[in-house]
VOPA-215404 format. One record per residue: residue number from 1; residue in three letters; chain; x, y, z of N, C-alpha, C in turn. Coordinates in nm, 3 decimals, decimal comma, padded with zeros to 5 digits. Layout:
BEGIN
TORVO   kollum   bavo   gumar       n.x       n.y       n.z      ca.x      ca.y      ca.z       c.x       c.y       c.z
TORVO      NUM    ALA       A         X         Y         Z         X         Y         Z         X         Y         Z
...
***
This chain:
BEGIN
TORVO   kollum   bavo   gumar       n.x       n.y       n.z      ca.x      ca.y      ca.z       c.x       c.y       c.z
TORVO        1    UNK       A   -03,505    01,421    04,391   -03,435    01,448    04,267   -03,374    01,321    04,207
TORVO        2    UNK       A   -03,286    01,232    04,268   -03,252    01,120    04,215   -03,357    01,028    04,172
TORVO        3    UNK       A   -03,465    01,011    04,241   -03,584    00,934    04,160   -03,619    00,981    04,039
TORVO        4    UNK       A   -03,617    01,109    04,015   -03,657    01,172    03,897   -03,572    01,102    03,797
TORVO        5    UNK       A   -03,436    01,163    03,810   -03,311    01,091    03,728   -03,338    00,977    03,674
TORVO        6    UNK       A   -03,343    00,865    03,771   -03,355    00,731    03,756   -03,484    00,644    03,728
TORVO        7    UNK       A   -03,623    00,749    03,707   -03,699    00,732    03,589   -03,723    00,777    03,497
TORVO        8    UNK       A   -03,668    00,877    03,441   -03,629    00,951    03,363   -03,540    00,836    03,267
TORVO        9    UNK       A   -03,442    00,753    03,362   -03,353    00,698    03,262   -03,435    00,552    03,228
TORVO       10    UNK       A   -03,477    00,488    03,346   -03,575    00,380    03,274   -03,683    00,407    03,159
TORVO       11    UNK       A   -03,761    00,556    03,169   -03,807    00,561    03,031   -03,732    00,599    02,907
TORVO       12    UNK       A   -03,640    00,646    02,941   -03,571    00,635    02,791   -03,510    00,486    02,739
TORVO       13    UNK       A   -03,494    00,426    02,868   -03,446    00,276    02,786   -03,538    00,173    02,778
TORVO       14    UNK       A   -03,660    00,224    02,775   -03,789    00,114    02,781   -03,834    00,182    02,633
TORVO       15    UNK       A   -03,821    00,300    02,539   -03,833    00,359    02,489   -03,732    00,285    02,308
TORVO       16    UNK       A   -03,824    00,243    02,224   -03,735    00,204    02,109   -03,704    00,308    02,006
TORVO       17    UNK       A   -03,754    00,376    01,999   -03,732    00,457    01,882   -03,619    00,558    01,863
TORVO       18    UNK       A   -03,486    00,543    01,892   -03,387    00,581    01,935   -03,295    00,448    01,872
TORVO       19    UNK       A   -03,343    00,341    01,938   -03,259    00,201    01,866   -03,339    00,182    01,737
TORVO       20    UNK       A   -03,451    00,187    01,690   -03,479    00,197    01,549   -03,441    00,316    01,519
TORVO       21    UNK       A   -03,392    00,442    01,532   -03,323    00,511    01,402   -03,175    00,472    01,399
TORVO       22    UNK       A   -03,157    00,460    01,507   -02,971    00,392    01,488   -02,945    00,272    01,402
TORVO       23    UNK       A   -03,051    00,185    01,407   -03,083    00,101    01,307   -03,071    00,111    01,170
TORVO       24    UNK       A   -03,146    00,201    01,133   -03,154    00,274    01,021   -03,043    00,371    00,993
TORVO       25    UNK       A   -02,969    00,391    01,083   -02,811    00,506    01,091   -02,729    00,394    00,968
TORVO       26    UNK       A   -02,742    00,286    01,063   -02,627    00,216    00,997   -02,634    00,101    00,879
TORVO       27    UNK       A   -02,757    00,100    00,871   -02,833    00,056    00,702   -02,785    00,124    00,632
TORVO       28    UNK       A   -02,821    00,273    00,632   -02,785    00,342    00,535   -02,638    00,398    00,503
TORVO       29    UNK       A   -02,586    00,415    00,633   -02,402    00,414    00,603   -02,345    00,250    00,516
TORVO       30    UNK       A   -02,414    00,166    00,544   -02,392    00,009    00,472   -02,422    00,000    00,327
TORVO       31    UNK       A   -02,541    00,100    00,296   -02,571    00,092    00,162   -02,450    00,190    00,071
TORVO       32    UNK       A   -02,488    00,327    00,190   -02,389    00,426    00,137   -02,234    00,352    00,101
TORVO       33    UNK       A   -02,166    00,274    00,163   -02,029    00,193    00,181   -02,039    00,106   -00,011
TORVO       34    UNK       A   -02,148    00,043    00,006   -02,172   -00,084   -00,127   -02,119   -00,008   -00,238
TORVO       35    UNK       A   -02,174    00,161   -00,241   -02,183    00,216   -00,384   -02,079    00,302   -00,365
TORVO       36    UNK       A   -02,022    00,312   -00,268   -01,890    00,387   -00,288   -01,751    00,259   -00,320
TORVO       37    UNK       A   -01,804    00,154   -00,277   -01,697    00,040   -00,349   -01,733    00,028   -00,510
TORVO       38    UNK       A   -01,878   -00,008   -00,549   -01,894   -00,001   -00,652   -01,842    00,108   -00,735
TORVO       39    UNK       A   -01,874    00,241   -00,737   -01,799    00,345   -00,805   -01,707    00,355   -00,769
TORVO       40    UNK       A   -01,593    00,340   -00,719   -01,458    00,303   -00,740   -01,424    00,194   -00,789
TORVO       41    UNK       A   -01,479    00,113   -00,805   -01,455   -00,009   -00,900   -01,470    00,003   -01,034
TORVO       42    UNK       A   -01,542    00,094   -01,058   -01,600    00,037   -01,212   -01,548    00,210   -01,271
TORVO       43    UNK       A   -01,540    00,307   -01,178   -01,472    00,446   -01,220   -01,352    00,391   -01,327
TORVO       44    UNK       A   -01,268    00,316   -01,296   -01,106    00,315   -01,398   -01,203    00,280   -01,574
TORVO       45    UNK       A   -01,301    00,204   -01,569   -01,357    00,145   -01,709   -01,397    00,246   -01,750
TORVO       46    UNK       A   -01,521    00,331   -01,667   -01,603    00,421   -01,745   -01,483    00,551   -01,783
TORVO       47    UNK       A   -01,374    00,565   -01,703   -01,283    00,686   -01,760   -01,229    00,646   -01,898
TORVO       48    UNK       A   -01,172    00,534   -01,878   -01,115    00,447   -02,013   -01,203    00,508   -02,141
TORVO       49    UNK       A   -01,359    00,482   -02,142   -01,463    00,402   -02,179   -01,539    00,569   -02,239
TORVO       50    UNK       A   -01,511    00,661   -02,157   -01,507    00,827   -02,202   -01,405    00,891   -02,282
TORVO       51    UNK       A   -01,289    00,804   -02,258   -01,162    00,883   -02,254   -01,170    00,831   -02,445
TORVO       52    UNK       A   -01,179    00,734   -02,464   -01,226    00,661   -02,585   -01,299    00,731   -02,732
TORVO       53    UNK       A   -01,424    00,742   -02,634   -01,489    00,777   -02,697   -01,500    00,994   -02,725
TORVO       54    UNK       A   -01,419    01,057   -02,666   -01,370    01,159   -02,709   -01,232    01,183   -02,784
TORVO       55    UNK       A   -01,200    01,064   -02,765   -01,086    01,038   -02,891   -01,112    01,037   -03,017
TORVO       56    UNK       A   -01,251    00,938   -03,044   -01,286    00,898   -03,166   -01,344    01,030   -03,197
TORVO       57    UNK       A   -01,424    01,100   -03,087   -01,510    01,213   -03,158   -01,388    01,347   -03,221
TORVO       58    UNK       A   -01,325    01,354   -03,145   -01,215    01,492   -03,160   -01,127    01,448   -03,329
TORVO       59    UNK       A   -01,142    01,319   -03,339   -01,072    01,276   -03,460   -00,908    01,226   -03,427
TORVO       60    UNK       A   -00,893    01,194   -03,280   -00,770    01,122   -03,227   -00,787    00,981   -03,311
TORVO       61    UNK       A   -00,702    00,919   -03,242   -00,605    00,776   -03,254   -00,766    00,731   -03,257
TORVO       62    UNK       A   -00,784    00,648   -03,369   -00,912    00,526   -03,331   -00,893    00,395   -03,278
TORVO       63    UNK       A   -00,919    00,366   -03,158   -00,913    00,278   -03,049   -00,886    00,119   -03,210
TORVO       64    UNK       A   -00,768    00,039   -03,178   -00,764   -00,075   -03,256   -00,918   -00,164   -03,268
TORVO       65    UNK       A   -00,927   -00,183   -03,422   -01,027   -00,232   -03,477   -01,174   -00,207   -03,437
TORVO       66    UNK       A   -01,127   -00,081   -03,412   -01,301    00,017   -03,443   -01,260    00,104   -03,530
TORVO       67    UNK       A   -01,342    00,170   -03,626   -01,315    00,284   -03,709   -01,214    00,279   -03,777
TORVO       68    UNK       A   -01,147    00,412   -03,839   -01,050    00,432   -03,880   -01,084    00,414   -04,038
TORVO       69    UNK       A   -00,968    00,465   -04,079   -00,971    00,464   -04,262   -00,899    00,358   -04,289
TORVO       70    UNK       A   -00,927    00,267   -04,392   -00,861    00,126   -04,434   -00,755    00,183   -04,501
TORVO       71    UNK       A   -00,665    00,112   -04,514   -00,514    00,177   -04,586   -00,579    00,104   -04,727
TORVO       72    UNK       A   -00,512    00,184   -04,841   -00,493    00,125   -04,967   -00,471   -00,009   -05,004
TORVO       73    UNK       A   -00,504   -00,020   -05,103   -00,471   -00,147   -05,154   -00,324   -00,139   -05,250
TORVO       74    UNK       A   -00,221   -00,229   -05,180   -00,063   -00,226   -05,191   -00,017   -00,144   -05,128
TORVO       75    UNK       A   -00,124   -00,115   -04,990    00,014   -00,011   -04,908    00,050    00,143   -04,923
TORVO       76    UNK       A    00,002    00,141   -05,045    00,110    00,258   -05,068   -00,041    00,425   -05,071
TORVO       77    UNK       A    00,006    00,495   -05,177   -00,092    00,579   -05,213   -00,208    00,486   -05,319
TORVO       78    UNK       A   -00,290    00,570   -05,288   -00,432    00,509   -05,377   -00,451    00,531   -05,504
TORVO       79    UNK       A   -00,360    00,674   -05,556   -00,336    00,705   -05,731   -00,210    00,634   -05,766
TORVO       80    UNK       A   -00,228    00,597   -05,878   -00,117    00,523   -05,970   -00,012    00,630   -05,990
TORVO       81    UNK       A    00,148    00,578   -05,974    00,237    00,660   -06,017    00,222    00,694   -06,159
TORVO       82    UNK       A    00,273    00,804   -06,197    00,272    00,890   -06,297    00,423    00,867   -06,393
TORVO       83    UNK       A    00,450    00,834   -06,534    00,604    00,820   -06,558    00,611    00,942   -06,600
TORVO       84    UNK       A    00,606    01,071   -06,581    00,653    01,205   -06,651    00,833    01,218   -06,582
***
């Protein structure tokens, strides 16, 4: 019985394909890691960058020097006062 055991265990460690998927375990947790830094990085812009652009659509505040209606010329209202 112990011989069995103890080739039993030399073929599993003469055996690679066990260390090539672990290989591949931790490639892909490494890639998985890259794009979970990336989308947390760049998440605060694109909320900004949405948050924005449903402002402009709903007819909110237009983000400074995009859009918006030009004010009059002198400021004031665009019809001439009236002397009645």
């Amino acid at each position: 019985m112990p011989t069995r055991i103890i080739s039993s265990c030399r073929a599993a460690a003469a055996c690679r394909r066990g260390v090539t998927s672990i290989e591949y375990a931790v490639l892909a947790s490494m890639v998985a890691a890259v794009i979970g830094v990336a989308v947390a990085a760049m998440g605060h812009t694109t909320a900004t960058n949405f948050q924005t652009a449903i402002a402009a659509l709903s007819g909110g505040a237009a983000p400074a020097g995009q859009g918006g209606t030009p004010a009059a010329p002198g400021g004031g209202d665009s019809e001439p006062a009236s002397d009645n």
